[in-house]
Predicted model as a PDB file, atoms N, CA, C, CB and O in Angstrom, pLDDT in the B-factor column:
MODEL        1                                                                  
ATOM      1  N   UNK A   1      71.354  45.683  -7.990  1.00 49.00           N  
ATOM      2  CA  UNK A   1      72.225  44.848  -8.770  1.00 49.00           C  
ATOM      3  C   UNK A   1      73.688  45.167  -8.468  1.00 49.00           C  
ATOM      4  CB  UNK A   1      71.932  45.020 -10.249  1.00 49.00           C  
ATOM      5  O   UNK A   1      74.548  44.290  -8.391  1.00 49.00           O  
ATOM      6  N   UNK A   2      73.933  46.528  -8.294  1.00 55.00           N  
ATOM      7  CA  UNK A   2      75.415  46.977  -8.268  1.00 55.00           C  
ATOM      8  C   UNK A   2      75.819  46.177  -6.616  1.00 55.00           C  
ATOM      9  CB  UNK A   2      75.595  49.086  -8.350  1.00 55.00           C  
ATOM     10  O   UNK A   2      76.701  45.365  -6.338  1.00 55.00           O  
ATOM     11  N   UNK A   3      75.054  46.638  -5.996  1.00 60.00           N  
ATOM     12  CA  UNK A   3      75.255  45.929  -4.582  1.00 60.00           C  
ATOM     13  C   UNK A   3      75.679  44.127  -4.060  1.00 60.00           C  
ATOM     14  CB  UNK A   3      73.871  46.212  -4.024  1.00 60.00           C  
ATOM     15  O   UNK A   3      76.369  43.617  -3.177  1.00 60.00           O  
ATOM     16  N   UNK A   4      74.839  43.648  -5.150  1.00 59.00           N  
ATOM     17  CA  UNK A   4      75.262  42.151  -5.100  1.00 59.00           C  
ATOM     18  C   UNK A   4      76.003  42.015  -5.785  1.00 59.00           C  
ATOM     19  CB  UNK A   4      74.500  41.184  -5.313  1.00 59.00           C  
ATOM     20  O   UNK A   4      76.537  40.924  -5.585  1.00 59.00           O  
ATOM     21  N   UNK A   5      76.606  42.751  -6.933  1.00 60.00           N  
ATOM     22  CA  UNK A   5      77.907  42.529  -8.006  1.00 60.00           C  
ATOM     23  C   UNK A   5      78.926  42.432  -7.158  1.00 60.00           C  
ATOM     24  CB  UNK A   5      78.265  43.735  -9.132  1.00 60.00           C  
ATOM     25  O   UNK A   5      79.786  41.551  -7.147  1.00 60.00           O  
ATOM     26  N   UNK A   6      78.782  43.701  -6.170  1.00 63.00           N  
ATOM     27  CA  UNK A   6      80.259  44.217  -5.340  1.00 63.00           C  
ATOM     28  C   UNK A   6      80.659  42.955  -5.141  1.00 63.00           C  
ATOM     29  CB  UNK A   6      80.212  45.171  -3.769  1.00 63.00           C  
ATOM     30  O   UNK A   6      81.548  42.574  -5.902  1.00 63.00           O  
ATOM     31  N   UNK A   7      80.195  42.059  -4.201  1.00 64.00           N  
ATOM     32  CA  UNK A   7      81.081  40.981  -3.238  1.00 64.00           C  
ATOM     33  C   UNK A   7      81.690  39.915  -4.432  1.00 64.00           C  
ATOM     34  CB  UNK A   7      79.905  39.986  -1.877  1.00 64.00           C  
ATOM     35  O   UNK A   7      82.885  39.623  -4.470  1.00 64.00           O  
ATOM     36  N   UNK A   8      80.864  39.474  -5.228  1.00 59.00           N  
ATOM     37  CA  UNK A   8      81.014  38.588  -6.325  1.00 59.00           C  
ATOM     38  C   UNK A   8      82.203  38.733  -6.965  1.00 59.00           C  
ATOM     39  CB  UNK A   8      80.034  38.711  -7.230  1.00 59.00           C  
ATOM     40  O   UNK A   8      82.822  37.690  -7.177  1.00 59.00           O  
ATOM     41  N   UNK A   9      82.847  40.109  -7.451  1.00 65.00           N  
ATOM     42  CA  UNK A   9      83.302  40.363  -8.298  1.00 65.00           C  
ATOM     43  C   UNK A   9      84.807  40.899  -7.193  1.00 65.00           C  
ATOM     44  CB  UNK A   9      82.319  41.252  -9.297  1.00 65.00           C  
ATOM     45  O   UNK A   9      85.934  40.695  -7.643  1.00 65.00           O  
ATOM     46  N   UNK A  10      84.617  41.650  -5.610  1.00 64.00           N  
ATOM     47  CA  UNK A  10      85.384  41.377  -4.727  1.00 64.00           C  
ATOM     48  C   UNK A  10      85.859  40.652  -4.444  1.00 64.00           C  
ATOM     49  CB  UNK A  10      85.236  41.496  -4.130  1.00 64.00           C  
ATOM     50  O   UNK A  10      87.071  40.610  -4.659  1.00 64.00           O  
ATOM     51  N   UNK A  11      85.341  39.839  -3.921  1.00 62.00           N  
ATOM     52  CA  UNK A  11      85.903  38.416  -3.479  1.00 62.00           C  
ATOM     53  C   UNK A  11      86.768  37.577  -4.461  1.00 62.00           C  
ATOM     54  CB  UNK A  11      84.724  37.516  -3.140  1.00 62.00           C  
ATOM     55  O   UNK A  11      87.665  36.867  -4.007  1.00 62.00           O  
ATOM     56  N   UNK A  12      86.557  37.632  -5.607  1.00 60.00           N  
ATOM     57  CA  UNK A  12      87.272  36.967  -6.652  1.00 60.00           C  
ATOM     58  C   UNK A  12      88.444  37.514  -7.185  1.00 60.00           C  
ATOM     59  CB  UNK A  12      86.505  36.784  -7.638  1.00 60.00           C  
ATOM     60  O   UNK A  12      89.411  36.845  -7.547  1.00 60.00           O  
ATOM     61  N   UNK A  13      88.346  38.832  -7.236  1.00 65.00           N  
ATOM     62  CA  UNK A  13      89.257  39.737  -8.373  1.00 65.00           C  
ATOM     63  C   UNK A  13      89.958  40.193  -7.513  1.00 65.00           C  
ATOM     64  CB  UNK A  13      88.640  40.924  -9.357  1.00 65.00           C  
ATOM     65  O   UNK A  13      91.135  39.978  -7.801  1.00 65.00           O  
ATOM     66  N   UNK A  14      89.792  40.990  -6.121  1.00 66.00           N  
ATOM     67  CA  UNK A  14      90.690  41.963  -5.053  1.00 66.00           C  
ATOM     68  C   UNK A  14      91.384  40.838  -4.447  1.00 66.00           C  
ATOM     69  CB  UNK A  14      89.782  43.009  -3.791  1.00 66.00           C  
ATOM     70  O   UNK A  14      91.237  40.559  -3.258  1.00 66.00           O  
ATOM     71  N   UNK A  15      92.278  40.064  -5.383  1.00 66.00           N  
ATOM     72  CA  UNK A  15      93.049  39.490  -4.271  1.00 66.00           C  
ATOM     73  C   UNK A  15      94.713  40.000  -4.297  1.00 66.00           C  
ATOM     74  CB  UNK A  15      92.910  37.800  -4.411  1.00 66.00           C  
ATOM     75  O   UNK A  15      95.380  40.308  -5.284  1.00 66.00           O  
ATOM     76  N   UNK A  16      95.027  39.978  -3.182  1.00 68.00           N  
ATOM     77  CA  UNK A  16      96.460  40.669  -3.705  1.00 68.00           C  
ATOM     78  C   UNK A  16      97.742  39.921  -4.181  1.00 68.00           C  
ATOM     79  CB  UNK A  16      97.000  41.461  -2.604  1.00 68.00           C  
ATOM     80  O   UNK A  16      98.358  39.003  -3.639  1.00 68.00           O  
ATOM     81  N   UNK A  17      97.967  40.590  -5.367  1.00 69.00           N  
ATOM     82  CA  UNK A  17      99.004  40.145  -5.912  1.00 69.00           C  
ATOM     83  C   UNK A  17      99.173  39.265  -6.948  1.00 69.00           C  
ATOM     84  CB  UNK A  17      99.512  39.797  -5.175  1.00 69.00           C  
ATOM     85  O   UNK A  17     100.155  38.689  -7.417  1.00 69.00           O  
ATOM     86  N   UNK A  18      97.437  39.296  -7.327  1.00 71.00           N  
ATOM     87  CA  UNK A  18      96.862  38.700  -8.336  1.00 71.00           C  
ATOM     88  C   UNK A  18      97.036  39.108  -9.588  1.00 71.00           C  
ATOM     89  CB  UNK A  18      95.767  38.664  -8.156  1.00 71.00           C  
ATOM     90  O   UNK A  18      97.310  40.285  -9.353  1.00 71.00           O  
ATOM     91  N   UNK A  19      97.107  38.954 -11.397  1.00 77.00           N  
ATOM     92  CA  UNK A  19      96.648  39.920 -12.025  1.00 77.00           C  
ATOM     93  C   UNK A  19      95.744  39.098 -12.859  1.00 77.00           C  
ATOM     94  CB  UNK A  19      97.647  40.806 -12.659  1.00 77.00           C  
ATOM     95  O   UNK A  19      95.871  37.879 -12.973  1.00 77.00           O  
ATOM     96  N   UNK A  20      94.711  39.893 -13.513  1.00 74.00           N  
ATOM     97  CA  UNK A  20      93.805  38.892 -14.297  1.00 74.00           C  
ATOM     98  C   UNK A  20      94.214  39.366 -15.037  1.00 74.00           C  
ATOM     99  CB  UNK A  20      92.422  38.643 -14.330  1.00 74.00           C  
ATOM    100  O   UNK A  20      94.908  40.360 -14.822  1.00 74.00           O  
ATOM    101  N   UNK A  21      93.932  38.777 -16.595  1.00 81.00           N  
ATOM    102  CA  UNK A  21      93.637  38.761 -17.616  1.00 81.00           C  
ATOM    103  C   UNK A  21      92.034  39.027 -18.062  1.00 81.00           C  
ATOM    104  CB  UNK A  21      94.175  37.732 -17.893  1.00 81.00           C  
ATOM    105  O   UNK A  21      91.138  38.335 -17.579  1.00 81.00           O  
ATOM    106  N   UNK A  22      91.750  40.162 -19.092  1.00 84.00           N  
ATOM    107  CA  UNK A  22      90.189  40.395 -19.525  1.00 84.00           C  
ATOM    108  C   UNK A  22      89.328  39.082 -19.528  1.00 84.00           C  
ATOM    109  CB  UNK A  22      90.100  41.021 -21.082  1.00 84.00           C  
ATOM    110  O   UNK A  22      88.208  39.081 -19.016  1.00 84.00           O  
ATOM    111  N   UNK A  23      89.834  38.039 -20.074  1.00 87.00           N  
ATOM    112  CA  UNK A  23      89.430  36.855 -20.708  1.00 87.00           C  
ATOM    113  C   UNK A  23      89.095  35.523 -19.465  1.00 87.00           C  
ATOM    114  CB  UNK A  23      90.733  36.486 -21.823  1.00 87.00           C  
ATOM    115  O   UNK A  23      88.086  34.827 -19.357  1.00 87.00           O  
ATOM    116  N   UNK A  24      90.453  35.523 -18.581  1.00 83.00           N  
ATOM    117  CA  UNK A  24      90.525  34.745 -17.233  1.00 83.00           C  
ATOM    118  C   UNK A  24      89.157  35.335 -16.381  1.00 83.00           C  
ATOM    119  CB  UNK A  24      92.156  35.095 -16.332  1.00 83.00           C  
ATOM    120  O   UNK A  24      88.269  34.524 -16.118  1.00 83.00           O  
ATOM    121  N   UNK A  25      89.009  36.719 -15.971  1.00 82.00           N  
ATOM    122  CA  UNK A  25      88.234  37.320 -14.934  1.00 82.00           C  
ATOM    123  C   UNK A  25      86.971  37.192 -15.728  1.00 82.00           C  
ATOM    124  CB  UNK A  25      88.676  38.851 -14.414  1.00 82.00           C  
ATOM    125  O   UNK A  25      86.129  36.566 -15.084  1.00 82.00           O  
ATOM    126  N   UNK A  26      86.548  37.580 -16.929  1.00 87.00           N  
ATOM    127  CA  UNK A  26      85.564  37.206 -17.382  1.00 87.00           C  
ATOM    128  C   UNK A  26      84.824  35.766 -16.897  1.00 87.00           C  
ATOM    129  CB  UNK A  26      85.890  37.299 -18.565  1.00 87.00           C  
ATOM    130  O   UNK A  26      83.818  35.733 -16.188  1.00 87.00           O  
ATOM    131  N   UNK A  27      85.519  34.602 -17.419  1.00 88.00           N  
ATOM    132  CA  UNK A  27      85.278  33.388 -16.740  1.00 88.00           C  
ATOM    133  C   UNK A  27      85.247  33.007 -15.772  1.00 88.00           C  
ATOM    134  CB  UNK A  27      85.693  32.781 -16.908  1.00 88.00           C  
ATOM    135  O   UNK A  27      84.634  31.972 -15.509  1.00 88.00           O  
ATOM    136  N   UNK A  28      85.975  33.789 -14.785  1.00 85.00           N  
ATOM    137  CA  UNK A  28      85.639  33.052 -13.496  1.00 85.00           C  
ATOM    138  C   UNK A  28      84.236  34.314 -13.013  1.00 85.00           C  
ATOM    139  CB  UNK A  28      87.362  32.911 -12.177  1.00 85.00           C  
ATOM    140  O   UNK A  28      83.276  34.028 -12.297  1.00 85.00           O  
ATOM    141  N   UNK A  29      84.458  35.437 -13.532  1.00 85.00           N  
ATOM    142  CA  UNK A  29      82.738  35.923 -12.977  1.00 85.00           C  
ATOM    143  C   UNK A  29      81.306  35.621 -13.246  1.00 85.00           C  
ATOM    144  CB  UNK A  29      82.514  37.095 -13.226  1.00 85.00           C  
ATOM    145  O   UNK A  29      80.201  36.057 -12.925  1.00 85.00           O  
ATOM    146  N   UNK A  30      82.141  34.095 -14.432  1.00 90.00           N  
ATOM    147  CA  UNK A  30      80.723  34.094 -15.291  1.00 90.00           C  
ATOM    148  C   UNK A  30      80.258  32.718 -14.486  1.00 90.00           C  
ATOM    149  CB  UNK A  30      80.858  33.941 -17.350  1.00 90.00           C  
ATOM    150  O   UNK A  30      79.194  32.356 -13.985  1.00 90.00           O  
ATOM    151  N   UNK A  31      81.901  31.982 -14.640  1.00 89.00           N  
ATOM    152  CA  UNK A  31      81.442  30.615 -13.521  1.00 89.00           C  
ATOM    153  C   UNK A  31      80.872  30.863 -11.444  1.00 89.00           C  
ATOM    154  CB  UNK A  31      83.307  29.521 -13.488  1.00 89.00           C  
ATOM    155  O   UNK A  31      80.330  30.099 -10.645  1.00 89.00           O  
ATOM    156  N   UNK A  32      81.244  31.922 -11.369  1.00 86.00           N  
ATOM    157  CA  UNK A  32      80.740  32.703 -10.080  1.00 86.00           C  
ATOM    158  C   UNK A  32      79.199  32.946  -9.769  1.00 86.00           C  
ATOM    159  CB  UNK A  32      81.328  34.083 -10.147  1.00 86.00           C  
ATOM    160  O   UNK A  32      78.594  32.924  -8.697  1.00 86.00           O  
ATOM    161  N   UNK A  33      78.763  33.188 -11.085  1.00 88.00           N  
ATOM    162  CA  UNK A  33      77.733  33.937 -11.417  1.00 88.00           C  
ATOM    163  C   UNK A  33      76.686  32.499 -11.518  1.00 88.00           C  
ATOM    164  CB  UNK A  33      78.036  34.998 -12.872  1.00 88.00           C  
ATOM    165  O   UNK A  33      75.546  32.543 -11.055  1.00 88.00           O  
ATOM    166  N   UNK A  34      77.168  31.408 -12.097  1.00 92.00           N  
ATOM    167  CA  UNK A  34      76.417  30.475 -11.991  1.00 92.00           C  
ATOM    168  C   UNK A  34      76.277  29.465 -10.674  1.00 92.00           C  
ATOM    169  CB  UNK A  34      76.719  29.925 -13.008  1.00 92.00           C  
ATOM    170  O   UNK A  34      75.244  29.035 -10.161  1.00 92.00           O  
ATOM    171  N   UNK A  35      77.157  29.316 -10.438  1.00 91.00           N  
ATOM    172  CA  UNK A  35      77.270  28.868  -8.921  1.00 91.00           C  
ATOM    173  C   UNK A  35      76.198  29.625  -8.033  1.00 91.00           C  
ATOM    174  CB  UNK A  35      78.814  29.210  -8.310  1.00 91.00           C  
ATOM    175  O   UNK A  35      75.230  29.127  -7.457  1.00 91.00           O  
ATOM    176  N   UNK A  36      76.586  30.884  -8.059  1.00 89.00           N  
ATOM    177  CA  UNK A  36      75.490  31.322  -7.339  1.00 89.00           C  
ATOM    178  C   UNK A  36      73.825  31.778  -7.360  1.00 89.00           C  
ATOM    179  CB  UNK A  36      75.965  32.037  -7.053  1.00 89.00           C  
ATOM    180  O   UNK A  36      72.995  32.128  -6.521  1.00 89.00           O  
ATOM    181  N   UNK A  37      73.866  31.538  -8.934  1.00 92.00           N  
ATOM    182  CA  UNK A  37      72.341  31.282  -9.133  1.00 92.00           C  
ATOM    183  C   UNK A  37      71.959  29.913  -9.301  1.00 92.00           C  
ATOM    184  CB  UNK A  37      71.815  31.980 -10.316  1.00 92.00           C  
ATOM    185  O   UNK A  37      70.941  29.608  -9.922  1.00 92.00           O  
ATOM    186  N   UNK A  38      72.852  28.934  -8.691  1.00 95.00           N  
ATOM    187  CA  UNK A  38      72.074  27.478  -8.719  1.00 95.00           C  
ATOM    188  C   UNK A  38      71.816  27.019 -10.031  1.00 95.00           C  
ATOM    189  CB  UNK A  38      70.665  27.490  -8.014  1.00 95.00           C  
ATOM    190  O   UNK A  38      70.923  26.179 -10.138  1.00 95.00           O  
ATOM    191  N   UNK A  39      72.415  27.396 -11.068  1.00 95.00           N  
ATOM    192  CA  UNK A  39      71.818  26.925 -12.787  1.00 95.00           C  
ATOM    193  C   UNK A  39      73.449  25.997 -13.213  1.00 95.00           C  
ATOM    194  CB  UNK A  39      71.411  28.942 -14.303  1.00 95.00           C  
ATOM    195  O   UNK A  39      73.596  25.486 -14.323  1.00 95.00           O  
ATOM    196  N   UNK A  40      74.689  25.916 -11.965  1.00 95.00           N  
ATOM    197  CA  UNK A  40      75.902  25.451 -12.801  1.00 95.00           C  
ATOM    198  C   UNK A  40      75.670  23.854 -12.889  1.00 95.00           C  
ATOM    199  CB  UNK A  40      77.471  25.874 -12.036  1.00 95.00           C  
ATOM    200  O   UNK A  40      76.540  23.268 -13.534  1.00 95.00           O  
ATOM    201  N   UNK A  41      74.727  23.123 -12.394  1.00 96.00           N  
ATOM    202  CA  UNK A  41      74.510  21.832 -12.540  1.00 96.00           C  
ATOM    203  C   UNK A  41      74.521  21.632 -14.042  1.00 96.00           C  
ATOM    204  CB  UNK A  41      73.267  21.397 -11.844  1.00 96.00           C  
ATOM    205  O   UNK A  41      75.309  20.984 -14.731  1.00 96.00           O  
ATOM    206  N   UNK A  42      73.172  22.536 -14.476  1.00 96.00           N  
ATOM    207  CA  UNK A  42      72.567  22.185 -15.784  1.00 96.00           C  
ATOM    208  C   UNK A  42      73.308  23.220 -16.609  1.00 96.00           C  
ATOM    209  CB  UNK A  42      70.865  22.282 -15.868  1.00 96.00           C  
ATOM    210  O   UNK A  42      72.918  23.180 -17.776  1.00 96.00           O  
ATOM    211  N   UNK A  43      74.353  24.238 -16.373  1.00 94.00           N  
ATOM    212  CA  UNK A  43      75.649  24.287 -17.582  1.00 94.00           C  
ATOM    213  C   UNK A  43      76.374  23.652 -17.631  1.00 94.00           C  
ATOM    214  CB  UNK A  43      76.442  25.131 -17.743  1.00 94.00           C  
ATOM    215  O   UNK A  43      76.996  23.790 -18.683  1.00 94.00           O  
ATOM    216  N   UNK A  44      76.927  22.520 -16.707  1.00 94.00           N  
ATOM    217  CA  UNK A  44      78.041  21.777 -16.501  1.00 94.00           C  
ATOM    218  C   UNK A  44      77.420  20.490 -17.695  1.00 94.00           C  
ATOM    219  CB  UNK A  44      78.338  21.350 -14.634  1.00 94.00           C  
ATOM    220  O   UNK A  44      77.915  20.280 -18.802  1.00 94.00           O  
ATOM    221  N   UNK A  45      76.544  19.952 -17.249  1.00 95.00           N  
ATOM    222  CA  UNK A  45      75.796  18.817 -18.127  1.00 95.00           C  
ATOM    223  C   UNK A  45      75.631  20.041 -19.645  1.00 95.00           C  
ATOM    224  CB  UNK A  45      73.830  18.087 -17.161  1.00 95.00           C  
ATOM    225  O   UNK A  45      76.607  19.872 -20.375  1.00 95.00           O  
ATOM    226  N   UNK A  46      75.250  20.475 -19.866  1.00 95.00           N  
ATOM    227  CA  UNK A  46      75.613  21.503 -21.704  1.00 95.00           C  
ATOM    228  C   UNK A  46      76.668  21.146 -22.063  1.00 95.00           C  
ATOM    229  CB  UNK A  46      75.847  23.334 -21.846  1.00 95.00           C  
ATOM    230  O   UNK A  46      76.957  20.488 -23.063  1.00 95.00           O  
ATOM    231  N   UNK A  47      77.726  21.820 -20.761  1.00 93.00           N  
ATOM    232  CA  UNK A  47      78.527  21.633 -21.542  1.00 93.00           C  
ATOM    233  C   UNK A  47      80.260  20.472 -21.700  1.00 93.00           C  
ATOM    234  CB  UNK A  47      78.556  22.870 -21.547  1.00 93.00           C  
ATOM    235  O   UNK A  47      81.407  20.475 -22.145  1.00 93.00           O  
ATOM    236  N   UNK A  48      78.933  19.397 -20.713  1.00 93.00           N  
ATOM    237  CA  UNK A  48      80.074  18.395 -21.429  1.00 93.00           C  
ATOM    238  C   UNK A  48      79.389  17.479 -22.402  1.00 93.00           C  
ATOM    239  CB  UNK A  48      80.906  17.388 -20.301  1.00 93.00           C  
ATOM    240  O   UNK A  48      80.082  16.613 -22.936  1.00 93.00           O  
ATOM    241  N   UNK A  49      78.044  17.567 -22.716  1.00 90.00           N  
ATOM    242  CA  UNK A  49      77.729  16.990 -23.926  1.00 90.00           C  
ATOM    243  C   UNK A  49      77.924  18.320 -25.495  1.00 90.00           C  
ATOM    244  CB  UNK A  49      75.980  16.368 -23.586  1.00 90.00           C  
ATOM    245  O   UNK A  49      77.841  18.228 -26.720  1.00 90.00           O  
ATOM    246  N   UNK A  50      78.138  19.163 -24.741  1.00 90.00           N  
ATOM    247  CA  UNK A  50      78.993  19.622 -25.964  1.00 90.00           C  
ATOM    248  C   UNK A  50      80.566  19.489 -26.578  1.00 90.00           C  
ATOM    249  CB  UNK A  50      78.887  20.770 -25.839  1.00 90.00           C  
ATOM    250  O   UNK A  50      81.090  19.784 -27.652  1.00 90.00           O  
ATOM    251  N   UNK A  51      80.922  19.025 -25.609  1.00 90.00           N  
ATOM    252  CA  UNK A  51      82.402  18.560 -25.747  1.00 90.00           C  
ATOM    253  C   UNK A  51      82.299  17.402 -26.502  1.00 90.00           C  
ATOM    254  CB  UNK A  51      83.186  18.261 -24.391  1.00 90.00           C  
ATOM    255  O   UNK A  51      82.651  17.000 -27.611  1.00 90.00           O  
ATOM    256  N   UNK A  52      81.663  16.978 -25.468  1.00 86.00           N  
ATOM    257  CA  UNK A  52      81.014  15.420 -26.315  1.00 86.00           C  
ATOM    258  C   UNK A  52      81.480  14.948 -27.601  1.00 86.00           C  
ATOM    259  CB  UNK A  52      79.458  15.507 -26.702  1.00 86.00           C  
ATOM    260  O   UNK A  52      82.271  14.121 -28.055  1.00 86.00           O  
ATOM    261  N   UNK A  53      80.366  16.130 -28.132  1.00 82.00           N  
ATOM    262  CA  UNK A  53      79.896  16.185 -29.410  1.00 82.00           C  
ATOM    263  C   UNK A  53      80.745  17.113 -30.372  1.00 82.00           C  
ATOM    264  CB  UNK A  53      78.507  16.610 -29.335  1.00 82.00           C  
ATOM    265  O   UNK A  53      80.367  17.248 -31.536  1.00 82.00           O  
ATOM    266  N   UNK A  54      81.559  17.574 -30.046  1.00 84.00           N  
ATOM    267  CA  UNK A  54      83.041  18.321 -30.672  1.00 84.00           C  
ATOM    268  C   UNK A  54      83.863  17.127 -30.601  1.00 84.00           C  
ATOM    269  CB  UNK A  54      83.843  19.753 -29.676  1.00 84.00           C  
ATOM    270  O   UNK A  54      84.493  17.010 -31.652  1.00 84.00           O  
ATOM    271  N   UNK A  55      84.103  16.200 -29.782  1.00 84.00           N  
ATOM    272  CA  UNK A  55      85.751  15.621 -29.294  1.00 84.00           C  
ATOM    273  C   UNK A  55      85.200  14.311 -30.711  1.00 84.00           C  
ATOM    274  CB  UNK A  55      86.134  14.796 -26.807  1.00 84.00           C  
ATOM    275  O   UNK A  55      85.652  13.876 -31.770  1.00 84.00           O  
ATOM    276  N   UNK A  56      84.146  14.157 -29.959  1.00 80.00           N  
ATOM    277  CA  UNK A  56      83.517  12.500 -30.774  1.00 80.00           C  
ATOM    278  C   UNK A  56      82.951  12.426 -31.972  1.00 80.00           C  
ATOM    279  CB  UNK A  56      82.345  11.770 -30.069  1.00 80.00           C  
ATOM    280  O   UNK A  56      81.962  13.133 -32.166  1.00 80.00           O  
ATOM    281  N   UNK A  57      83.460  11.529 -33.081  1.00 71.00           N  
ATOM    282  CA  UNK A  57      82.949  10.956 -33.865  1.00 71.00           C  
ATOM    283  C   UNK A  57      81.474  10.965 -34.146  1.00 71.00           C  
ATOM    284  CB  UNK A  57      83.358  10.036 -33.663  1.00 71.00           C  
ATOM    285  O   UNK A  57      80.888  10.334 -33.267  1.00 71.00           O  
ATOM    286  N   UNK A  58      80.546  11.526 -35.189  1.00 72.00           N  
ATOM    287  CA  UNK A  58      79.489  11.135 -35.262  1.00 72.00           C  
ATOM    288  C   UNK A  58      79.244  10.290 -36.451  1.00 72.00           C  
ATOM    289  CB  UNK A  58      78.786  12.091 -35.126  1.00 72.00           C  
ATOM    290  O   UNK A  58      80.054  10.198 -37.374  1.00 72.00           O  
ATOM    291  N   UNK A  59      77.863   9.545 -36.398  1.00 73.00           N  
ATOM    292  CA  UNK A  59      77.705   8.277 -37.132  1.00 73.00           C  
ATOM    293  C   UNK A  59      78.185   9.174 -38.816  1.00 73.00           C  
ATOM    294  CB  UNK A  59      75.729   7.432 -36.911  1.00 73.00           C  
ATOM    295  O   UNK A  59      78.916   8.602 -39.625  1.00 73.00           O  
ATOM    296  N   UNK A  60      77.638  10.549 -39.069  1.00 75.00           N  
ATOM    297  CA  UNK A  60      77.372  10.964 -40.287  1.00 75.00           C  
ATOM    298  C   UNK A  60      78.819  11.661 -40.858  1.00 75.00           C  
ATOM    299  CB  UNK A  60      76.081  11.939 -40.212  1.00 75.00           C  
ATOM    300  O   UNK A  60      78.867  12.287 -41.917  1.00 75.00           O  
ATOM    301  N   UNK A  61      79.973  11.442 -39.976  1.00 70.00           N  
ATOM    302  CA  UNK A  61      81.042  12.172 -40.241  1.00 70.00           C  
ATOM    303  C   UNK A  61      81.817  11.559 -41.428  1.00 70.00           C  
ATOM    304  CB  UNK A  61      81.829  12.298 -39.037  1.00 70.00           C  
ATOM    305  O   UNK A  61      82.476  12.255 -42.201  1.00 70.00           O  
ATOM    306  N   UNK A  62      81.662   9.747 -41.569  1.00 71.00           N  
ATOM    307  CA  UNK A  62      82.686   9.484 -43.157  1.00 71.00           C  
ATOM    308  C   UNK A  62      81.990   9.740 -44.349  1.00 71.00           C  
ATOM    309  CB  UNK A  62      83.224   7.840 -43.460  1.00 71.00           C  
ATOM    310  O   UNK A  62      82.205   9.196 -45.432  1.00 71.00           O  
ATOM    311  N   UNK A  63      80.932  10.811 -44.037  1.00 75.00           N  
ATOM    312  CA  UNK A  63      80.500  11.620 -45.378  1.00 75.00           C  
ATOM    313  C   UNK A  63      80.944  12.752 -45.529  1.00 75.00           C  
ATOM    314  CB  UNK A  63      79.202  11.853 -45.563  1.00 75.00           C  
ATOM    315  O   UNK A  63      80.508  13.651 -46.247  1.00 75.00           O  
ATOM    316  N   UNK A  64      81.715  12.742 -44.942  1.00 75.00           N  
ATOM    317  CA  UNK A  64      82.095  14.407 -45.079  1.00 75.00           C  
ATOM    318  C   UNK A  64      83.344  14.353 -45.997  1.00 75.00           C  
ATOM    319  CB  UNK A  64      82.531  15.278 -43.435  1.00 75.00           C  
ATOM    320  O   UNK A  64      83.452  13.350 -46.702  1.00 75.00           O  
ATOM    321  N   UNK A  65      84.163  15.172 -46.064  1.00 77.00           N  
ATOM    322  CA  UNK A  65      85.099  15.467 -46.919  1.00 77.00           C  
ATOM    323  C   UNK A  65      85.842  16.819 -46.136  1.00 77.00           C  
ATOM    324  CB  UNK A  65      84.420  15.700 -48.437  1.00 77.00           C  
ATOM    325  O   UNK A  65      85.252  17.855 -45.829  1.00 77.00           O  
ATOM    326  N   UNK A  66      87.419  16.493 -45.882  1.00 73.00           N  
ATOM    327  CA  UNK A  66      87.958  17.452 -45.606  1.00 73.00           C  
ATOM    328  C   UNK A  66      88.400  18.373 -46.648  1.00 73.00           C  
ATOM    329  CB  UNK A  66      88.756  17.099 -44.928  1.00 73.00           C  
ATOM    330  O   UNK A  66      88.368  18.196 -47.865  1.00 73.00           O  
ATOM    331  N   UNK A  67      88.848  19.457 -45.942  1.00 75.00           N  
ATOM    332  CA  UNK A  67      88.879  20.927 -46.744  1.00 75.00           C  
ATOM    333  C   UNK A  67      90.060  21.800 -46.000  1.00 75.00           C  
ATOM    334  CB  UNK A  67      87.212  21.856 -46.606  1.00 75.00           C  
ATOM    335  O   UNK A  67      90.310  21.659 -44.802  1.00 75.00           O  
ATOM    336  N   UNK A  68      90.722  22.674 -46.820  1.00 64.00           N  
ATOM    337  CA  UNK A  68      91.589  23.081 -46.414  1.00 64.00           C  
ATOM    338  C   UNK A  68      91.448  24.228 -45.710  1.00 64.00           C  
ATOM    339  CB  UNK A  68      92.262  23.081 -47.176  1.00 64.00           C  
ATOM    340  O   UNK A  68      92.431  24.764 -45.201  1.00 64.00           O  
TER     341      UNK A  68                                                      
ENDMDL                                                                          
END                                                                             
């Protein structure tokens, strides 16, 4: 495992003159990480019907009641 981390996490992060952020490098090792196990199709489709479904209106929302 440590062996296939190296390049992944090389290739992305050792660049010079770069600096990450905890939060930035996190994400791009995580979007790295899917790319290369072939699964970013079916996170990409998650997660834009989760956006979706955050950005958009649903039928049951003028029951709701805002709150402070």
């Amino acid at each position: 495992m440590e062996g296939a981390s190296r390049p992944l996490i090389g290739d992305c992060l050792d660049i010079t003159g770069i600096r990450w952020g905890l939060d930035a490098a996190e994400a791009v090792l995580k979007l790295r990480a899917l790319i290369g196990s072939g699964d970013f199709d079916t996170y990409w489709a998650l997660h834009l019907t989760r956006e979706h479904n955050r950005i958009y209106l649903t039928p049951e929302q003028h029951n709701y009641e805002l709150t402070a």
